[in-house]
C-alpha positions as CSV (number, residue, x, y, z in Angstrom):
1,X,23.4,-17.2,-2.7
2,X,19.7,-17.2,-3.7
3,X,17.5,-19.8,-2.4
4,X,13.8,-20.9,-3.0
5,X,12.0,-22.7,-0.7
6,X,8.3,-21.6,-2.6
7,X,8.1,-24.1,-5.3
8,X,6.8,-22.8,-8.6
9,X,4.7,-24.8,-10.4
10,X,4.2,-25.7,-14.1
11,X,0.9,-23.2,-14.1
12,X,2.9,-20.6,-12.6
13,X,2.8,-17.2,-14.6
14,X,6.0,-15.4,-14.8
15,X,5.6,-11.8,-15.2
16,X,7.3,-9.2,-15.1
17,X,6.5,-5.7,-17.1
18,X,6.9,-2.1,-17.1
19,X,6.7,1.6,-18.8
20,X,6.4,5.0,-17.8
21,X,3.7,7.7,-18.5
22,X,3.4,11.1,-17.6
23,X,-0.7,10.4,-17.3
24,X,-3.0,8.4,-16.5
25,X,-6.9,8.2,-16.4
26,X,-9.2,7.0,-13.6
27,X,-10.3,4.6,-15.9
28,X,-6.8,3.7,-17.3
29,X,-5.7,3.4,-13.5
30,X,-8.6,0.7,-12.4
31,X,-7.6,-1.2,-15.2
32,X,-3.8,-1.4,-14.1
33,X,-4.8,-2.2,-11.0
34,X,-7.2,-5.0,-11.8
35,X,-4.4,-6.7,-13.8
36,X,-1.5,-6.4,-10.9
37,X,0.3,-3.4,-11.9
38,X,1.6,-0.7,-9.2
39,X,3.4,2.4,-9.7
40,X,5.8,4.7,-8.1
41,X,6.0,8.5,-9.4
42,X,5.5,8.0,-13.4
43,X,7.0,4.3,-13.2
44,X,4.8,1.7,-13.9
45,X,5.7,-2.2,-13.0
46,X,4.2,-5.5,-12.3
47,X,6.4,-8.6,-11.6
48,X,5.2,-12.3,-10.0
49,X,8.5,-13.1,-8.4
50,X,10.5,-10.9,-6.1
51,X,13.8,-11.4,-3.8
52,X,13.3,-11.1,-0.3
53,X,16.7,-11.3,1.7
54,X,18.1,-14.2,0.2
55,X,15.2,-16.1,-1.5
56,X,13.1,-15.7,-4.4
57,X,9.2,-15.4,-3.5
58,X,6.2,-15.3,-5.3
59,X,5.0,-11.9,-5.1
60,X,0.8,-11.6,-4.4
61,X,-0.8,-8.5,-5.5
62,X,-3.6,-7.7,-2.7
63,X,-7.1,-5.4,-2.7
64,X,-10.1,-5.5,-0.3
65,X,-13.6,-5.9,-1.3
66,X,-15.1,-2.9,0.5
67,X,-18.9,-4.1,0.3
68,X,-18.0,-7.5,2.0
69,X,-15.0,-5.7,4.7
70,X,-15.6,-5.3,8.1
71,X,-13.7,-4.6,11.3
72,X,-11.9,-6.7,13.6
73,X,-11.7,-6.4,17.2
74,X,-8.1,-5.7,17.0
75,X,-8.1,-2.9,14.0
76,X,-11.0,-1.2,16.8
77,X,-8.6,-0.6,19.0
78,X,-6.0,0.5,16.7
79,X,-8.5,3.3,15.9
80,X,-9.6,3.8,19.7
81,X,-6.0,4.0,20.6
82,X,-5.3,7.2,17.9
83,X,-8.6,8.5,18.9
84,X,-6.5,11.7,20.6
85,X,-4.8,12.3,16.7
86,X,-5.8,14.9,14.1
87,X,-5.6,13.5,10.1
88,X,-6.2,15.8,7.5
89,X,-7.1,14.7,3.9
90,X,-5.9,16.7,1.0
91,X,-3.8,16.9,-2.5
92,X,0.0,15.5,-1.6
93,X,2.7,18.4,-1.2
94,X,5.8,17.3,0.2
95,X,6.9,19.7,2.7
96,X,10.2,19.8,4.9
97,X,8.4,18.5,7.6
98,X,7.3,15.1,5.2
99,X,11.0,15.3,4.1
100,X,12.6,15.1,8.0
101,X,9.9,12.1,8.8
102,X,10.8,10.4,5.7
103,X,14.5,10.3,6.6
104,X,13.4,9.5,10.2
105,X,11.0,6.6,8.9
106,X,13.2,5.1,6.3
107,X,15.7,3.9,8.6
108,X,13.7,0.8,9.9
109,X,14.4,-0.6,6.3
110,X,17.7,-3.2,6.9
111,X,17.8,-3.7,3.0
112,X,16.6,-1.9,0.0
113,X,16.4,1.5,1.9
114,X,14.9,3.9,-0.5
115,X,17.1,7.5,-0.8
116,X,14.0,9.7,-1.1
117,X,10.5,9.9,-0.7
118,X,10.6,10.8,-4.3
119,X,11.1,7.1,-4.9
120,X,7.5,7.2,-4.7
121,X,6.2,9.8,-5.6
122,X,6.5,12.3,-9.1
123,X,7.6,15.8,-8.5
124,X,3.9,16.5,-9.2
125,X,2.7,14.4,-6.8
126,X,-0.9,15.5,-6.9
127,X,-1.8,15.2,-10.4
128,X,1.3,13.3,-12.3
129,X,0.8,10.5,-13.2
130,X,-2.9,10.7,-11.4
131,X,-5.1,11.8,-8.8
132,X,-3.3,11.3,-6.0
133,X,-4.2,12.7,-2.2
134,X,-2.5,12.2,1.2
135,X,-3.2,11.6,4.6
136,X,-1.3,13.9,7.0
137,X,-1.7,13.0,11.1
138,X,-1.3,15.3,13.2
139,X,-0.2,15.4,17.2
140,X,-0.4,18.5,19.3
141,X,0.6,20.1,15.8
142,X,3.3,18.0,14.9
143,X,3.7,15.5,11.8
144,X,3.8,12.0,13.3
145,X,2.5,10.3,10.1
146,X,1.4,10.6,6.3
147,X,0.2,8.4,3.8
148,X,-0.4,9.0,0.2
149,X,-2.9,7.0,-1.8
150,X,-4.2,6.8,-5.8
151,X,-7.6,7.6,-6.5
152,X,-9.3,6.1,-9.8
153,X,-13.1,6.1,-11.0
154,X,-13.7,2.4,-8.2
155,X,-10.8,2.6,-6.2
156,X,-8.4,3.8,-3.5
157,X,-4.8,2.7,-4.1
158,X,-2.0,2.9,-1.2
159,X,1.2,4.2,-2.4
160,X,3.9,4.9,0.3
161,X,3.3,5.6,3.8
162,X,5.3,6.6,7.1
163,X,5.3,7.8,10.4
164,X,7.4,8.3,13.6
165,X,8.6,5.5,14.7
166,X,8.7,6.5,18.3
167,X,5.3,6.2,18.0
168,X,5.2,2.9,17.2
169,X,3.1,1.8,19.6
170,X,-0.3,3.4,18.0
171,X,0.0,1.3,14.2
172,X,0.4,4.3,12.5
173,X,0.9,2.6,9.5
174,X,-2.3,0.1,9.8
175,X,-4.1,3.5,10.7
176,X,-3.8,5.4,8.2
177,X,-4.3,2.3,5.7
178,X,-7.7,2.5,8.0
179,X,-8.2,5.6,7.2
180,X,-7.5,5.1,3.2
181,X,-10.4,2.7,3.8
182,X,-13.1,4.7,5.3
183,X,-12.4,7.4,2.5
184,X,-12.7,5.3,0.0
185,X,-15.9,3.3,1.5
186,X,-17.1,7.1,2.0
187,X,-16.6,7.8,-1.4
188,X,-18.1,5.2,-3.2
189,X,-15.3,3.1,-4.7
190,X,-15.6,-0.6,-4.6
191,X,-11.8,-1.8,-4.1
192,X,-8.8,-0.9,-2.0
193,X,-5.5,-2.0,-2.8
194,X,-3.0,-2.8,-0.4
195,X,-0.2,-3.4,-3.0
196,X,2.3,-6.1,-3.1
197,X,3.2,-9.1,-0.7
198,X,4.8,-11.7,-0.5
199,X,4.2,-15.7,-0.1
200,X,5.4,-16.5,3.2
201,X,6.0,-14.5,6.0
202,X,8.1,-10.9,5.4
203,X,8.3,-7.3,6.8
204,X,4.6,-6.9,4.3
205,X,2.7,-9.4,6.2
206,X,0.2,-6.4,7.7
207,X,-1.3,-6.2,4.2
208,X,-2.4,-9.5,4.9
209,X,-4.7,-8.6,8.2
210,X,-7.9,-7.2,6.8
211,X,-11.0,-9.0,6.0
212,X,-12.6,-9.4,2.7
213,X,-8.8,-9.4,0.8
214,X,-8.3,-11.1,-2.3
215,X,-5.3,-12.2,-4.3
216,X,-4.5,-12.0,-7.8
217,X,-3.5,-14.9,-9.4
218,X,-1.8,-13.4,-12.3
219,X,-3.8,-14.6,-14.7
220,X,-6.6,-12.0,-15.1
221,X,-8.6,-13.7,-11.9
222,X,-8.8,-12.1,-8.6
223,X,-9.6,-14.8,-5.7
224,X,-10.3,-15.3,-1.8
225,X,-7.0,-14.8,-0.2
226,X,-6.9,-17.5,2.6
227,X,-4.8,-16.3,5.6
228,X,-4.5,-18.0,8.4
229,X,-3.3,-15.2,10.6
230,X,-6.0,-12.9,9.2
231,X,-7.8,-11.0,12.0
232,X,-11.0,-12.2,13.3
């Protein structure tokens, strides 16, 4: 049995939309993701409320303002930690290798497991529906993390990422959102969405961390996201 212990209110907007598209523009894409919408492969979707386990959330579309972010103490030594680690930046190719650490990755998922990484991605992964390019970490030669991320005309977007989880010890997963950030900080754009959360604590509660992240409130308006956990 559902339960909801999040109460919605009478100004609450309920939302939930989607289509597909075999293209999209940089333009088109910073538009989307002004307005809340995400997308996985050529499926575009936006919804305010979401199940997580057994209780209906509000769902809390997140993006940093780059100009105003800085970095924690604590994200510092995420980044001196996986000092040692080589990340290569380029068009997404999913490879045998990405394949094995997708299976490998997936498994720390206790409900809605995805079956493929192509849950995420188009079979054109580079170029369908957009721009899209990957982060690829490297140990002593071996795969032990990858990322993929949108890029539009003012923005970096994060779309799926994994690693090894007998690594876990390094925050793979925070670092290569870090290293989303400096490329698109390096490149010019002005936001860098995190994607979805929920209210309440959940398993997405690292997209909550950074500094300078704003909610939307699903009504056209983007605002301060107040966190009390967030890093200092």
């Amino acid at each position: 049995m559902l339960e909801n212990e999040f109460l919605l209110t009478n100004d609450f907007s309920f939302v939930n939309e989607e289509f597909y598209t075999l293209e999209i523009s940089p333009r088109q894409m910073d538009i989307l993701l002004s307005h809340g919408w995400r997308h996985f492969g050529t499926h575009f979707f936006r919804y305010s409320i979401g199940i997580y386990g057994n209780q209906v959330r509000r769902v809390i579309p997140l993006r940093i303002r780059l100009e105003d972010f800085t970095l924690s103490k604590s994200l510092r030594r995420i980044i001196k930690k996986n000092s040692d680690l080589q990340p290569i930046i380029r068009p997404v190719f999913i490879s045998s290798e990405k394949e094995e650490l997708f299976e490998h990755h997936k498994c720390r998922f206790n409900y809605g497991i995805p079956g493929s990484i192509y849950d995420f991605l188009s079979f054109s992964p580079s170029n369908v529906p957009g721009e899209a390019l990957e982060i690829s970490v490297y140990r002593a030669g071996k795969l032990i993390a990858a990322s993929f991320f949108d890029v539009s005309e003012r923005a970096v977007s994060g779309i799926y990422a994994m690693f090894d989880t007998e690594e876990s010890a390094r925050s793979l997963g925070i670092f290569t959102m870090l290293l989303e950030i400096e490329f698109a900080r390096l490149n010019g754009k002005a936001f860098y969405y995190q994607g979805y959360c929920y209210e309440g604590n959940s398993f997405y509660d690292y997209k909550k961390r950074f500094r300078a992240t704003e909610q939307f409130d699903w009504k056209g308006n983007w605002k301060n996201f107040e966190n009390q956990n967030r890093e200092r």
